[in-house]
FIRO-875438 format. One line per field, with one value per residue (C-alpha): x, y, z; residue in three letters; residue number from 1. Coordinates in Angstrom, 2 decimals, padded with zeros to 5 digits. Layout:
BEGIN
east <- c(X | ...)
north <- c(Y | ...)
up <- c(Z | ...)
r <- c(ALA | ...)
k <- c(NUM | ...)
END
This chain:
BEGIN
east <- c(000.00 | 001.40 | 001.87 | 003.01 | 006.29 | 006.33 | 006.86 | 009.42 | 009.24 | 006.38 | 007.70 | 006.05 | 002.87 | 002.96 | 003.48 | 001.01 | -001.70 | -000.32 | -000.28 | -004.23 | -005.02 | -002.54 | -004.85 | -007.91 | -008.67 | -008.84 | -010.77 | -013.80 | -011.77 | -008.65 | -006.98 | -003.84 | -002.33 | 000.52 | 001.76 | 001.53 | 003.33 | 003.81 | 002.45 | -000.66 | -003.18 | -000.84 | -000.67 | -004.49 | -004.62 | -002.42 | -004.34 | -007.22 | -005.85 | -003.93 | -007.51 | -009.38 | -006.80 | -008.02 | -004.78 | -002.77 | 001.35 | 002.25 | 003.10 | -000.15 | 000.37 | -001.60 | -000.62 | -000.96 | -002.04 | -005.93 | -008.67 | -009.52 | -006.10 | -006.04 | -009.54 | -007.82 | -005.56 | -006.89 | -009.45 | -012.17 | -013.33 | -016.40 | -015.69 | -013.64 | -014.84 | -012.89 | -015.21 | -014.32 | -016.58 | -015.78 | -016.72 | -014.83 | -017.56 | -019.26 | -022.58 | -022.53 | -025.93 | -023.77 | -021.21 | -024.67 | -026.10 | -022.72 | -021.83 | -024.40 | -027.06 | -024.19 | -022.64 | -025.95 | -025.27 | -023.24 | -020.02 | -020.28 | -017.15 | -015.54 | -015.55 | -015.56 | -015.92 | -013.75 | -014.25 | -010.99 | -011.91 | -009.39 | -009.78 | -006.35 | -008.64 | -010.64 | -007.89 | -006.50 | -009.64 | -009.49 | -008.17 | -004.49 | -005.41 | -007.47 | -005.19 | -002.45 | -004.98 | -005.32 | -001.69 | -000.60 | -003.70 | -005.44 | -009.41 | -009.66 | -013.12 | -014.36 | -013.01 | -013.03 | -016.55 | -016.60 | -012.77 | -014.17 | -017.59 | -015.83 | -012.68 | -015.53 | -017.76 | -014.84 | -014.60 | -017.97 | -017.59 | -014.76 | -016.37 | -019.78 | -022.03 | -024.19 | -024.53 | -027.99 | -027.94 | -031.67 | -033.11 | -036.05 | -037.96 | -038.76 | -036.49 | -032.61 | -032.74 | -030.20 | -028.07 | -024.90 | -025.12 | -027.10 | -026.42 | -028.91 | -028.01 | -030.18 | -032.45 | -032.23 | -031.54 | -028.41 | -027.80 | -024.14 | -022.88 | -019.53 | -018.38 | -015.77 | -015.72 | -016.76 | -020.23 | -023.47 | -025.42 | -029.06 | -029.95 | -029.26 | -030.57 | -033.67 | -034.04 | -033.22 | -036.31 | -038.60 | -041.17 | -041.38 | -038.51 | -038.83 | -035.90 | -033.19 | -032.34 | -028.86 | -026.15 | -022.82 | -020.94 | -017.04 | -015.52 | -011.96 | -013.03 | -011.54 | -013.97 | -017.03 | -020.74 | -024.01 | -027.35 | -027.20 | -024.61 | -021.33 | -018.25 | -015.05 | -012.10 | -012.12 | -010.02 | -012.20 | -014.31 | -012.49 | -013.27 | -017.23 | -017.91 | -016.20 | -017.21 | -021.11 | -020.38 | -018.75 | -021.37 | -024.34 | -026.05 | -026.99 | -028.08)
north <- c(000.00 | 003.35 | 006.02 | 009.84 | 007.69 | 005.59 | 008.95 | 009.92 | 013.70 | 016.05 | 016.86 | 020.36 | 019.08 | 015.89 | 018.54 | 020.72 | 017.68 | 016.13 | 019.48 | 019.52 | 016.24 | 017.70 | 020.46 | 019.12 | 021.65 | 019.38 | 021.06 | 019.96 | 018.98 | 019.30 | 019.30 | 017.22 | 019.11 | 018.01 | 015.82 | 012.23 | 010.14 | 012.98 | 011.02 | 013.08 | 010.06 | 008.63 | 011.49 | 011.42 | 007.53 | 008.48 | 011.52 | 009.50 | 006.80 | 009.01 | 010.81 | 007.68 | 005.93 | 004.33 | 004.73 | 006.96 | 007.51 | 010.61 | 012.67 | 011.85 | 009.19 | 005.75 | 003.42 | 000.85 | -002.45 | -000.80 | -002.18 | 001.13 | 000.61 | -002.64 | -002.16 | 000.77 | -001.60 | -004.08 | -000.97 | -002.67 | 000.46 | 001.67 | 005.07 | 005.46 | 006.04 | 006.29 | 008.36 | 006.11 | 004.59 | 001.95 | 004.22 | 007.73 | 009.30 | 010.12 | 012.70 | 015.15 | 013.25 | 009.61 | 012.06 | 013.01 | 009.66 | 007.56 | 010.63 | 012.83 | 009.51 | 008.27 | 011.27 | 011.60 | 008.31 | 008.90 | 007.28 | 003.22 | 003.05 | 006.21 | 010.22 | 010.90 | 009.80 | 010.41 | 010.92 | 010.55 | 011.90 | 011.78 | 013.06 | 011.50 | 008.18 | 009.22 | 009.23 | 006.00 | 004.76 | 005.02 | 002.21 | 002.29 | 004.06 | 006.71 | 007.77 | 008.04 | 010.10 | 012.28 | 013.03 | 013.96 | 016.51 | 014.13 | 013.89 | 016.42 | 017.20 | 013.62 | 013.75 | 017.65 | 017.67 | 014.64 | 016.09 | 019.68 | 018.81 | 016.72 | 019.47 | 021.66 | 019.09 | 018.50 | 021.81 | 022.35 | 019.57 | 021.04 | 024.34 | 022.62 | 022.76 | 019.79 | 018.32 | 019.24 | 018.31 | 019.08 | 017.53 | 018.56 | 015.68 | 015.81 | 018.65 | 019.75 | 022.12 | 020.48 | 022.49 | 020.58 | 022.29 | 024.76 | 026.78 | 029.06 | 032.40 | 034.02 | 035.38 | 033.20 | 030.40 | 029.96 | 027.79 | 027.22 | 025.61 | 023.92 | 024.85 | 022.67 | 026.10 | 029.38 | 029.01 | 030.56 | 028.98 | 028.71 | 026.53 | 028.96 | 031.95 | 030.32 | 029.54 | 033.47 | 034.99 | 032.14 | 033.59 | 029.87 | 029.70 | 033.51 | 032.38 | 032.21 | 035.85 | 035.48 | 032.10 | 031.51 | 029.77 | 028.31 | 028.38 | 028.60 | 032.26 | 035.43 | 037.52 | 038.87 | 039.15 | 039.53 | 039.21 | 038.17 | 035.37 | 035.92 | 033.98 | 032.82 | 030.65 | 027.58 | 028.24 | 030.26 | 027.18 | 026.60 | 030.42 | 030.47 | 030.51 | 033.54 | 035.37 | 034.75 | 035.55 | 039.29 | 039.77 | 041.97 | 041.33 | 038.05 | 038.93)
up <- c(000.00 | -001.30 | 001.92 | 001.98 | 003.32 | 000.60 | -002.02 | -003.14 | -003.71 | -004.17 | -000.04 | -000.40 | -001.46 | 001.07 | 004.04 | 002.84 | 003.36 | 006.53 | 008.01 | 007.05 | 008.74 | 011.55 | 012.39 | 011.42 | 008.66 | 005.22 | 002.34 | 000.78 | -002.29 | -003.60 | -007.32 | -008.29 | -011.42 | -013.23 | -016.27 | -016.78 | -014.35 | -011.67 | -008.99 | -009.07 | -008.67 | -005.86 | -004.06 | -004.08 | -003.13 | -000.46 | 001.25 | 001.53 | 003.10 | 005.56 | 005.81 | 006.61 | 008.37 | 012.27 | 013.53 | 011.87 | 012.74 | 014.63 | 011.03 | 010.25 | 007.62 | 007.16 | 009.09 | 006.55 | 009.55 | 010.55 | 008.58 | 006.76 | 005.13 | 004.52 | 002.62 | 001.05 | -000.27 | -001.63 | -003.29 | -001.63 | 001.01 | 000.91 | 001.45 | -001.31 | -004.60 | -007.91 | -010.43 | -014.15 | -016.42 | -019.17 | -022.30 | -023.39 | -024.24 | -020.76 | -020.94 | -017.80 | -016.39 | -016.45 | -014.07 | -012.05 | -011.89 | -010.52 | -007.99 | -006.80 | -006.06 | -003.86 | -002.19 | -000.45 | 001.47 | 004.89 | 005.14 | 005.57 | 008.34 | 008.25 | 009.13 | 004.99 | 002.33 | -000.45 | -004.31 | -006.63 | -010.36 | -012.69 | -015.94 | -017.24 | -016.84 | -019.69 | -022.24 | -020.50 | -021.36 | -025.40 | -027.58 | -028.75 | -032.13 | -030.49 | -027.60 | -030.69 | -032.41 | -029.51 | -028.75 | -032.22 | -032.32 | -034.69 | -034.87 | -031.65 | -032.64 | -031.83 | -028.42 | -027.49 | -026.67 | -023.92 | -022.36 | -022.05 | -020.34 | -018.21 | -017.23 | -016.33 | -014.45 | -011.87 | -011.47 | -010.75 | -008.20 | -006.32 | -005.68 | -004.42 | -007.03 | -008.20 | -011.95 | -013.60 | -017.02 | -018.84 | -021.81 | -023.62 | -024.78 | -028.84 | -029.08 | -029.13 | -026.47 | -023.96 | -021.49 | -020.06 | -016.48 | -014.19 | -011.03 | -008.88 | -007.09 | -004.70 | -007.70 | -010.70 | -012.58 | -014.39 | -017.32 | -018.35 | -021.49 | -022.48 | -026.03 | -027.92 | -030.26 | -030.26 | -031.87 | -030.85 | -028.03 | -029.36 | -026.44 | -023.75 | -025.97 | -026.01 | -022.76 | -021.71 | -024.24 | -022.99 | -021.33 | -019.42 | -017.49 | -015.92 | -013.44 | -016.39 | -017.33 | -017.76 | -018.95 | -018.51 | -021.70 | -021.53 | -024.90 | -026.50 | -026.74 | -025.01 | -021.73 | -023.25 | -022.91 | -025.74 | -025.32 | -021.83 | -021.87 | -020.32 | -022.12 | -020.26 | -021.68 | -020.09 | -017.29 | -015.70 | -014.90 | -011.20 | -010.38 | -011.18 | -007.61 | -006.77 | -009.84 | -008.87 | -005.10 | -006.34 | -008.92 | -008.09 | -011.28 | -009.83 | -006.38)
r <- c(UNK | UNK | UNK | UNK | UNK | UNK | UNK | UNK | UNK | UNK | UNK | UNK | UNK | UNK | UNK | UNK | UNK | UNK | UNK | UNK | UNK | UNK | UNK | UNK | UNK | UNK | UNK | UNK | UNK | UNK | UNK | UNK | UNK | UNK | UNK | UNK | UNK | UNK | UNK | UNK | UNK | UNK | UNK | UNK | UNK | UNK | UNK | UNK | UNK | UNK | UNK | UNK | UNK | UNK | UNK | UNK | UNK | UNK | UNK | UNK | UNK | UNK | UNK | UNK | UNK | UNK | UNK | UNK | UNK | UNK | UNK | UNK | UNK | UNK | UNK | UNK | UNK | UNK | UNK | UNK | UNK | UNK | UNK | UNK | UNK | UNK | UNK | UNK | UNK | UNK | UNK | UNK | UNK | UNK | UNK | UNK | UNK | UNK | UNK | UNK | UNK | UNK | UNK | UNK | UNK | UNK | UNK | UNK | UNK | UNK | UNK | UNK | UNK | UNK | UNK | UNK | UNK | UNK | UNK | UNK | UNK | UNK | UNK | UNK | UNK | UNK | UNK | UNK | UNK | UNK | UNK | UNK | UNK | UNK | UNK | UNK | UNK | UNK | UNK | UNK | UNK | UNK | UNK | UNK | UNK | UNK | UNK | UNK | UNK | UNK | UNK | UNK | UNK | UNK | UNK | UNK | UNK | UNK | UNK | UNK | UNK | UNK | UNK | UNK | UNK | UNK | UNK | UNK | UNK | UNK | UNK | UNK | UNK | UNK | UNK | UNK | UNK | UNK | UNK | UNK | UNK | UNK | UNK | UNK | UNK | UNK | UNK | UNK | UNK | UNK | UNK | UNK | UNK | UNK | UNK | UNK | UNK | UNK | UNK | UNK | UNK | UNK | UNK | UNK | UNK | UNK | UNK | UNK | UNK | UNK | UNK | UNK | UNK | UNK | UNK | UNK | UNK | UNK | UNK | UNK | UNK | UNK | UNK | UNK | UNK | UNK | UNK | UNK | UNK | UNK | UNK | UNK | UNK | UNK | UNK | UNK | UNK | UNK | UNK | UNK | UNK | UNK | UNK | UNK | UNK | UNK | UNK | UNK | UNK | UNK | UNK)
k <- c(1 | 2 | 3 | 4 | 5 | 6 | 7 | 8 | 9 | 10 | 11 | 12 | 13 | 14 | 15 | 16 | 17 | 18 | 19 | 20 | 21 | 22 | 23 | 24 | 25 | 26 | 27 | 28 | 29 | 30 | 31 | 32 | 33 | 34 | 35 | 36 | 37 | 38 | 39 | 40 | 41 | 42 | 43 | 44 | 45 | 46 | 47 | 48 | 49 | 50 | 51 | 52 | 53 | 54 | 55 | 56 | 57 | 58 | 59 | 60 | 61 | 62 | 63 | 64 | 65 | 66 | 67 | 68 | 69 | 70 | 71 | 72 | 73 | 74 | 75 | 76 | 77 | 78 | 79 | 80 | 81 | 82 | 83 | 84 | 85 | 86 | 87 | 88 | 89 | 90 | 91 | 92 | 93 | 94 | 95 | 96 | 97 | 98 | 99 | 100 | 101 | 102 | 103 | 104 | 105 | 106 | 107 | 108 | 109 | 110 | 111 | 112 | 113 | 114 | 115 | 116 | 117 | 118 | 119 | 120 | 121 | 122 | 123 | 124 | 125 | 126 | 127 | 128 | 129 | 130 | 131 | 132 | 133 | 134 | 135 | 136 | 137 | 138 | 139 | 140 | 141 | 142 | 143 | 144 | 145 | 146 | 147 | 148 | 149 | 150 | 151 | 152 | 153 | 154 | 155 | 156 | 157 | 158 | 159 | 160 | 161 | 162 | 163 | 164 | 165 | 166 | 167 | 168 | 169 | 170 | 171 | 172 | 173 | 174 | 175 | 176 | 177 | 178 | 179 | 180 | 181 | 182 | 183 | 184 | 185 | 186 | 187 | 188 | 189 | 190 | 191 | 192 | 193 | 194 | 195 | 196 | 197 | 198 | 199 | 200 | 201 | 202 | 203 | 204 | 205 | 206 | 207 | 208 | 209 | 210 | 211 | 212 | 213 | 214 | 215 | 216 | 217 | 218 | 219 | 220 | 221 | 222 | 223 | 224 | 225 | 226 | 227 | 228 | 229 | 230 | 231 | 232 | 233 | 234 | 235 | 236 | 237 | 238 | 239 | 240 | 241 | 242 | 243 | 244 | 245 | 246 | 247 | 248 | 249 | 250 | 251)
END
């Protein structure tokens, strides 16, 4: 079993999150950034075993003998669940059905529970041909949609915010996400590119939804705003929250 004594490196980051468990202040979520092979899925294996560990060593690492590790393991604890799905081509509402029906259960045996996503299993997931495809820049459209929905969905995630994903029966309106401030309604959109969102436009000027006045759209595109929707390159996805907590337009 892989422990924060067991890595070698990343010492910054590893004192950073024993310091956490240390003072009892650990985050509602935290990202793991960096390239392929960095450790970053280790790193995250080993926080929450550390995290759910019965009796853990006086740095506050796993103790590797307790049953919570030894479940942890053998990847059979139930309060630890990796987010991956056999297919590539994962819809936002798959996301919403495997996470948010179970994050509503309390913990089976432990004080958390813990979620690892990892969008770098998505790629892993592709056939030989395809994840070639991918890394020379090959046949990006077929792919770009899926990655991009799912960047932003982990994002949403990490700052609190559930997965709604609407559907309009016998139509095409769809929207890949929502979000409600103290006033309204919010649909936001994922765009591979930087065409027009008809969707949301037609949810704004619909005189049925009078909670939507505004939408939110993440494109390849630059800061802007037209007809009511506000664009932000994708980036901006991990600092939604703050923007709607500053902006008064939405309060």
């Amino acid at each position: 079993m892989i422990r924060f004594h067991d890595i070698i490196g990343q010492e910054p980051i590893k004192k950073h999150l024993q310091t956490a468990l240390a003072q009892n202040n650990v985050s509602h979520a935290y990202l793991f950034c960096g390239d392929s092979g960095s450790g970053r899925h280790t790193l995250a294996k080993a926080f929450a075993r550390a995290l759910l560990c019965e009796q853990p060593t006086p740095d506050h690492d796993a103790c590797g003998h307790c049953k919570s590790c030894l479940q942890a393991a053998s990847a059979n604890h139930p309060d630890i669940r990796v987010i991956t799905h056999e297919k590539f081509n994962i819809r936002v509402d798959e996301i919403r059905e495997q996470l948010n029906n179970d994050i509503q259960i309390k913990p089976y045996s432990s004080k958390y529970k813990v979620y690892i996503s990892d969008t770098g299993l998505l790629v892993a997931s592709l056939d030989d041909e395809a994840q070639v495809d991918l890394r020379a820049n090959k046949n990006l459209g077929v792919y770009k949609g899926a990655l991009y929905e799912n960047f932003a969905a982990e994002a949403f995630i990490k700052q609190g915010y559930g997965l709604y994903y609407y559907s309009k029966e016998n139509s095409t309106l769809e929207e890949d996400f929502f979000i409600r401030s103290s006033n309204e309604l919010i649909p936001v959109e994922v765009k591979s590119n930087t065409n027009r969102s008809k969707s949301m436009a037609q949810l704004i000027k619909s005189d049925t939804y009078p909670d939507i006045r505004h939408g939110i759209k993440f494109t390849t595109g630059n800061i802007g705003i037209s007809d009511d929707i506000i664009t932000f390159p994708y980036f901006c996805t991990f600092l939604l929250k703050r923007y709607m907590e500053m902006q008064k337009i939405f309060k």
